[in-house]
C-alpha angles and dihedrals in degrees: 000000000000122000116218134190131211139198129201116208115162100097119121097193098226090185094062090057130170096037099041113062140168094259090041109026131177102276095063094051122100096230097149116039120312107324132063136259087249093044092043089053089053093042089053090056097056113102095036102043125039118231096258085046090063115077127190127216110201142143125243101262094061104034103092089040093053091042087058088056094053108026091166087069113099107242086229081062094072117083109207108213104199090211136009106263090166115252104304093067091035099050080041083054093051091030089066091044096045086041089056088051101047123353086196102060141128119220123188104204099212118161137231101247115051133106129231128171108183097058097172087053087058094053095046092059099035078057103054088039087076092057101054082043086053089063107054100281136123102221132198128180112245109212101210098236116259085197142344099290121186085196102078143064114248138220132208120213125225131183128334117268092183131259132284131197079353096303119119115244116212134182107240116232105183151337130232135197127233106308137204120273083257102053079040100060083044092056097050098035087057099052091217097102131064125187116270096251089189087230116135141182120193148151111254103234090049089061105041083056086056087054093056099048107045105021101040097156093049090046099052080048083057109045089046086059086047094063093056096049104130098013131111072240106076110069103060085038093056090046083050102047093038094055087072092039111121117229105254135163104221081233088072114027089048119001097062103058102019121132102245125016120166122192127212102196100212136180104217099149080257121184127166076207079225095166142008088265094064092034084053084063106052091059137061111278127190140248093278095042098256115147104203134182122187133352108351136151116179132171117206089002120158145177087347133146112218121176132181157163119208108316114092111246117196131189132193122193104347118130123188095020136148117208125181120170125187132175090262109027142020131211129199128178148144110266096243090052092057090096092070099054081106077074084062098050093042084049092061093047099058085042084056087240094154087149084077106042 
């Protein structure tokens, strides 16, 4: 039984705007060190997937520019979406492809832009996740809470269904959307809930009957693509088919009401790096708490995110501030308002402002 790895990369970040844009996302910037986010998520599979076992979702505009990052990847290996439809379209997509080559397989639906220091732990688990897939089970990977966070999905755990390779193995009993800072502060206090990581491992053919249960319009969508798969035919069948397909996260069109989830709550120094508040995290910061990145001079400067190119950017008296400058915007918060740049972004595209998306 084959074990497969996919990646989804279709994501535009619109929370880390203005650096990451639709012709530049999140997944091709260098944020952490000298790779970037895309590159780091293939260099952590390496040990554990082949080249030809990793597969890539992406859409047109960013599929030379990912190959090039990762060159050792087979072209075949990238699966072109003509058009955002959220997870649940896109692991369908990689699940028919992955479904021609080996009914039998096992895919771990992993994504481009997330962060996660203790590689080796990954794999590990990762490792000890197929295995509970082999056995029946829809798996997804629990991140222990570092804090109450209201920007997460949460699971609950239900009973033990052992360890394996050393990981604990629990029933999942629900999952609940992002709470309130005092639900919050309840789920974490009780030790019974991790974040939904939106990492999943599964056989092939259970999810596919997922598919069909609980998405039957997107699987009929699906199996008519299918029967095109190498065949001239393929390409203008998949444009036609995905041009009816509903908009749907895989948490919600299949997780939440399958038949058998299992949860491995895990600690991977794990971040979606969602926002420049988690990103701030993730990097050195000074004695004043100030993360900065390129040329910057400030006087009574504090717990502040600054963030350059080339211009010098210099900042006298703020305190709790996030600044991100770019050649062709600049964007300037509190701290706890950076959450609500996807206003900005909302905002241009109303304004038609596609020349800064």
């Amino acid at each position: 039984m084959a074990y497969y790895a996919l990646i989804m990369a279709g994501g535009v970040g619109t929370r880390l705007w203005p650096l990451s844009r639709r012709e530049r996302p999140k997944q091709s910037l260098r944020l952490i060190g000298d790779r970037t986010m895309f590159e780091h998520a293939v260099d952590r599979l390496a040990s554990l997937f082949s080249p030809e076992e990793i597969l890539v979702v992406t859409d047109s505009r960013h599929v030379d520019d990912l190959a090039t990052q990762a060159p050792e990847l087979p072209p075949e290996n990238f699966i072109i979406e003509p058009e955002g439809r959220g997870t649940a379209p896109c692991v369908g997509l990689a699940a028919i492809h992955l479904r021609r080559r080996d009914p039998e397989a096992v895919m771990a639906v992993l994504t481009a832009d997330h962060y996660i220091a203790d590689a080796e732990r990954f794999r590990k688990v990762l490792a000890a996740a197929e295995q509970v897939a082999q056995d029946g089970h829809l798996v997804t990977l629990g991140i222990q809470p570092s804090s109450a966070s209201t920007g997460y999905g949460y699971i609950k755990q239900g009973k033990s269904l052992g360890k394996v390779g050393g990981f604990p193995v629990l029933k999942v009993d629900r999952f609940t959307e992002k709470p309130s800072p005092e639900t919050a502060l309840r789920m974490v206090e009780s030790g019974d809930y991790t974040w939904n990581s939106g990492m999943f491992i599964w056989r092939i053919d259970q999810v596919m009957e997922e598919f069909e249960r609980q998405m039957p319009e997107l699987y009929v969508a699906l199996a008519e693509v299918e029967g095109t798969l190498r065949t001239p035919g393929y390409e203008p069948t998949l444009k036609r088919v995905w041009d009816r397909v509903v908009k749907q996260a895989i948490d919600y069109g299949i997780m939440e009401h399958a038949k058998d989830v299992a949860v491995i709550p895990v600690d991977i120094g794990w971040s979606d790096v969602g926002s420049w508040a988690s990103l701030s995290q993730l990097l050195p910061s000074d004695k004043h708490g100030n993360t900065v990145v390129g040329p910057h001079i400030g006087v009574d400067t504090s717990d502040t995110l600054i963030l350059g190119q080339e211009r010098l950017i210099a900042t006298i008296g703020v305190d709790g501030l996030v600044v991100v400058d770019t050649d062709d915007a600049l964007l300037i918060c509190p701290r706890d308002k950076e959450q609500e740049v996807r206003s900005i972004v909302q905002i241009l595209q109303e304004q038609g402002q596609k020349e800064y998306l």
